[in-house]
N, C-alpha and C positions, 0 to 999 in steps of 0.2 A: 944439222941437229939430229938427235935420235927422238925418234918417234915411234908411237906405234898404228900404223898405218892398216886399214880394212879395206883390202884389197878387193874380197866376193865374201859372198855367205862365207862361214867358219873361215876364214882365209884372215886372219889379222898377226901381221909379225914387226916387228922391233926393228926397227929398220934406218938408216941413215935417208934423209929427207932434207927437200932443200930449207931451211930457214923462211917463214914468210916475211917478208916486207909490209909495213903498213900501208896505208892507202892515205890519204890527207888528212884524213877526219877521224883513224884510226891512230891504234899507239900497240907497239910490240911488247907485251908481255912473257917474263921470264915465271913461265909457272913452277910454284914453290908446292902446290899440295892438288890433291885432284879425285874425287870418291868417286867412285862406280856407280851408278845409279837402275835400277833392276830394269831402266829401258833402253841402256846399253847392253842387256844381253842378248835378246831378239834380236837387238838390230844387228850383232856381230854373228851369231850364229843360225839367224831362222830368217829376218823379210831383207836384210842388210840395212843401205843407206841410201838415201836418196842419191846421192852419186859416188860414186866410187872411185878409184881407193880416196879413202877419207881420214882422218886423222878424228875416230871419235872423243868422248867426253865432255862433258856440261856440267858437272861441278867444281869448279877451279880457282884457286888464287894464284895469286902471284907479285910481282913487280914491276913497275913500267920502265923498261929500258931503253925505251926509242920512243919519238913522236911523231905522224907525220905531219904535214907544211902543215895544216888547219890544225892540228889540236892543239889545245892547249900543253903549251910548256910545262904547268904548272904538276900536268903529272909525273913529270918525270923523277925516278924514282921513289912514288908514293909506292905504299903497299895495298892493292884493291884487292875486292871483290867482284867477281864478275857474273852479270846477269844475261845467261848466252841464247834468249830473245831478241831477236834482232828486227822492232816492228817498221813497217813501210812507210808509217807517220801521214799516211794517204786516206787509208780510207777510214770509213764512218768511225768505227770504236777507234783507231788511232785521233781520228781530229777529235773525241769526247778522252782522249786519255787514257782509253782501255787498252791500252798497246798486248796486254795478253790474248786478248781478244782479235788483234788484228788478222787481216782477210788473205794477205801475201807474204806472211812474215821471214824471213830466212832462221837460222838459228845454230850454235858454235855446237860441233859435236853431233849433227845427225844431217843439215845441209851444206855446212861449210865445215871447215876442219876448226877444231874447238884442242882440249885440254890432254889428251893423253900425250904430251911432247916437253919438252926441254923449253918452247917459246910457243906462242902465238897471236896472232892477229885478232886485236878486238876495239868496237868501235869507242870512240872514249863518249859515249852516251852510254854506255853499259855499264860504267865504273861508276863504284862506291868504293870509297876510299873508306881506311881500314883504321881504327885508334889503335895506340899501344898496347891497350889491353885485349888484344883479341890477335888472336894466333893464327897462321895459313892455313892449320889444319881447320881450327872452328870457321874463319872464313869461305872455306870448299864446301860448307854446310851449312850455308846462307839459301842455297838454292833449296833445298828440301825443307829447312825451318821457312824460307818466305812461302810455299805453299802450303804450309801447315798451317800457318799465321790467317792466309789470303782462305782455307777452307773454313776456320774457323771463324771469319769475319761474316760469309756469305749464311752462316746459320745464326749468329748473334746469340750465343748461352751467356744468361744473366746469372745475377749472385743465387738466384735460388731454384735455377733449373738443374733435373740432374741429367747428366749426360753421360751417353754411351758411346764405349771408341769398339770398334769392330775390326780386326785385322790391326796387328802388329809388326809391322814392316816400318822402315824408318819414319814415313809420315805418319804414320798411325802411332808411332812410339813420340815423335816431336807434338802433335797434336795433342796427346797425356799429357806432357809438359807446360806445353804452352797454356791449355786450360785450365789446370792447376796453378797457373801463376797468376795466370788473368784471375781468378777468385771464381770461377765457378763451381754453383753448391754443391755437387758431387758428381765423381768425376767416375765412370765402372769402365775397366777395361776387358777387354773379348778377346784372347789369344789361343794360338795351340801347341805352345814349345816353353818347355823349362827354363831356356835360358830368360825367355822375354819376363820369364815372373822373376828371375832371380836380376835381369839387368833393372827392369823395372823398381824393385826392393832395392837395390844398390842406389836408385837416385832419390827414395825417398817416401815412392810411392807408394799406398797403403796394402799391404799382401791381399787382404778381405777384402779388397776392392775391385780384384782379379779373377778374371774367368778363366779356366782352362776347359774351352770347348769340346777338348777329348773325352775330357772325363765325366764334365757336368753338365747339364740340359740347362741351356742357355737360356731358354724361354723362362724356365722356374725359376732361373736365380737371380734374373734379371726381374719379372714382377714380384720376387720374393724381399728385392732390394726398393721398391718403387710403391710400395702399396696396395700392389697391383694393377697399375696404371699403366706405368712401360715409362720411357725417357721422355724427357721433354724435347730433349735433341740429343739424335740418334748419326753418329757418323759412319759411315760403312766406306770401311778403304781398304774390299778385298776385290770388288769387282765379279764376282760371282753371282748366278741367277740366285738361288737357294740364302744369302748374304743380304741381298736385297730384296726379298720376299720378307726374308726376319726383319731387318730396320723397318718395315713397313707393317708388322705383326708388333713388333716393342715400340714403336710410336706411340705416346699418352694422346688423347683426343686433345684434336688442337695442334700437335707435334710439329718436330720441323726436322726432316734427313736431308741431311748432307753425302750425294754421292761423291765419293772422292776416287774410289778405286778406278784404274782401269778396268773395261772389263776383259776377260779372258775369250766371251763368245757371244754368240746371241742372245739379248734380253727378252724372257718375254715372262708376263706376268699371268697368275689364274687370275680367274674371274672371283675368287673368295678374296684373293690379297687385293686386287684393285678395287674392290669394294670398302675394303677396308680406308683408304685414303678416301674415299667421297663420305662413309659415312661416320671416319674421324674429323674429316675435315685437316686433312695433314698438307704441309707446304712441305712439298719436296722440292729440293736444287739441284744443282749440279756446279762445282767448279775445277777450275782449271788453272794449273799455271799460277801465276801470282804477280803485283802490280809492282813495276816497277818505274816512276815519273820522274824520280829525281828531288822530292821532295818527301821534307819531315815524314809525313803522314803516309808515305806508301809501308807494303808491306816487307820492304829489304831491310827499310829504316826501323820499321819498328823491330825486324827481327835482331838489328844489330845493336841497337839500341839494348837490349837485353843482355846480350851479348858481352857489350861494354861493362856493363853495371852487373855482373855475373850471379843476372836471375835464371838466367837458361843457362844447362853445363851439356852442351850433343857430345863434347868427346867423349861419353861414357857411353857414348854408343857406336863408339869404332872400336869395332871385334876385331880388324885386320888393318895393321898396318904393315904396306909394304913399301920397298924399297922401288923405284919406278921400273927397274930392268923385270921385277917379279910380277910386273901387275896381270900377266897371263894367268898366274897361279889365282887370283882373284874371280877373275872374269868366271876361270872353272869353277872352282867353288860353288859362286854361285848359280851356274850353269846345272850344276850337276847335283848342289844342296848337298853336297858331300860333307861339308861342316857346317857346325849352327855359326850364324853371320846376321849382324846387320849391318852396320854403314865399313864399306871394304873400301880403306886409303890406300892412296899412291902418294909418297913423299918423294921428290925428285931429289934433294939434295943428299938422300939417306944414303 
């Protein structure tokens, strides 16, 4: 099969690769769609892979084309989703269900070889199977809505909190969405590029309800929108010191931040901002990843669920679609932020 294989740091080429074989309990998937995700860039050009050469990507669909002896038959040629968390089902958080949470876990696309290929090997405990109404491409972007879904659970904004999204990158753009649908009472977003205000207005979202950080002092417009209070629940999905000192400055007494961003370097806080959380009284979290059980109630389900019944529309945030042989020109992109991008597809069949 053609693949694209991450042989060392910057070292990823297009390359004829053997086919994997399923294992017993896995099934061969012919992937149909596959997004880049902005922790597919370091790892190809700056820390790599856990082992190398690798075939990376973790956002993917596709079709099941093989079984092996233990899986179920029954997938075969369903159209899934795949969840490229692969937990050890051993220890603590796996035996309580927290399989994101788990302590040894493998994962498609950064330990094992995952989604940039023509096929791959995935366990059939990772598949969510796909309704007619939802496309290969919206299913490649199950993975970024369920951790949009799973950070917005971990802060719980009710009908009459207002909330703040910080950083506009694809989860920061599905988290808008998703908290707008779930009915939260007001929703303010914190960007720093044109296009995010103008993708954002394309899906619905209220222009006045948008910050461009360049221009305007976040602090003012943000208690200028709140009473002076600051958010109820404050999300910060940049991962920056100075990012999360603000979520911790805009927190209303009482507050609840949700850290979502990676971060870029070492966190450390002053002694004014940490005071600030003892003497709001603010619960800060942190999440990670997103829950995937197998049942109704996780966070895949609900994301697809939406999906199906077209309350959530993400393809209006794939800025780049390509064709699978061009996915390099992607990876640069965003490598290099040479064009405004957010969610950059790979269509295999294009």
């Amino acid at each position: 099969m053609k693949a694209w294989v991450l042989h060392d740091r910057k070292d990823i080429r297009l390359e004829e690769f053997k086919t994997p074989e399923p294992a017993e309990d896995e099934v061969l998937v012919r992937v149909k769609a596959a997004g880049i995700c902005g922790s597919d860039i370091p790892r190809i050009y700056e820390t790599g892979a856990h082992r190398m050469p690798l075939v990376p990507g973790h956002e993917f669909s596709g079709e099941v084309v093989e079984t092996g002896a233990r899986a179920n038959r029954k997938w075969l040629h369903k159209r899934a989703g795949i969840f490229p968390l692969i937990p050890c089902r051993k220890c603590a958080p796996c035996r309580n269900g927290q399989y994101e949470m788990c302590r040894n876990y493998s994962y498609l696309g950064s330990r094992r070889d995952g989604g940039f290929a023509e096929y791959a090997a995935v366990p059939v405990s990772s598949l969510i199977e796909l309704p007619a109404e939802v496309s290969y491409e919206e299913a490649a972007m199950l993975e970024p809505m369920a951790v949009a879904v799973h950070a917005m659970r971990r802060a719980l904004p009710g009908p009459k909190d207002c909330v703040a999204v910080c950083g506009l990158g694809t989860i920061g753009m599905l988290l808008v969405l998703f908290l707008t649908e779930r009915g939260a009472g007001r929703v303010l977003a914190v960007g720093n590029k044109d296009f995010q205000r103008r993708t954002l207005a394309g899906l619905g979202f209220p222009e006045e309800n948008y910050c461009d950080s360049r221009t305007e002092d976040v602090r003012e417009w943000i208690l200028q929108r709140t009473g002076g209070c600051g958010a109820d629940v404050f999300f910060e999905c940049v991962g920056k010191n100075e990012t999360v000192s603000q979520a911790i400055d805009l927190a209303a007494p009482a507050g609840r931040i949700c850290l979502v961003g990676n971060p870029y370097s070492d966190m450390t806080l002053a002694k004014e901002v940490y005071w600030k959380i003892l003497r709001n009284q603010l619960t800060v979290t942190g999440t990670w990843n997103s829950s995937f059980t197998g049942r109704e109630e996780d966070d895949w389900h609900y994301a697809l669920s939406r999906l199906e019944n077209k309350r959530i529309a993400p393809a209006g945030l794939i800025s780049h679609a390509l064709a699978f042989p061009e996915l390099e020109r992607g990876f640069l992109i965003m490598k290099n932020k040479s064009e405004d991008y957010l969610k950059v597809m790979g269509f295999m069949d294009a």
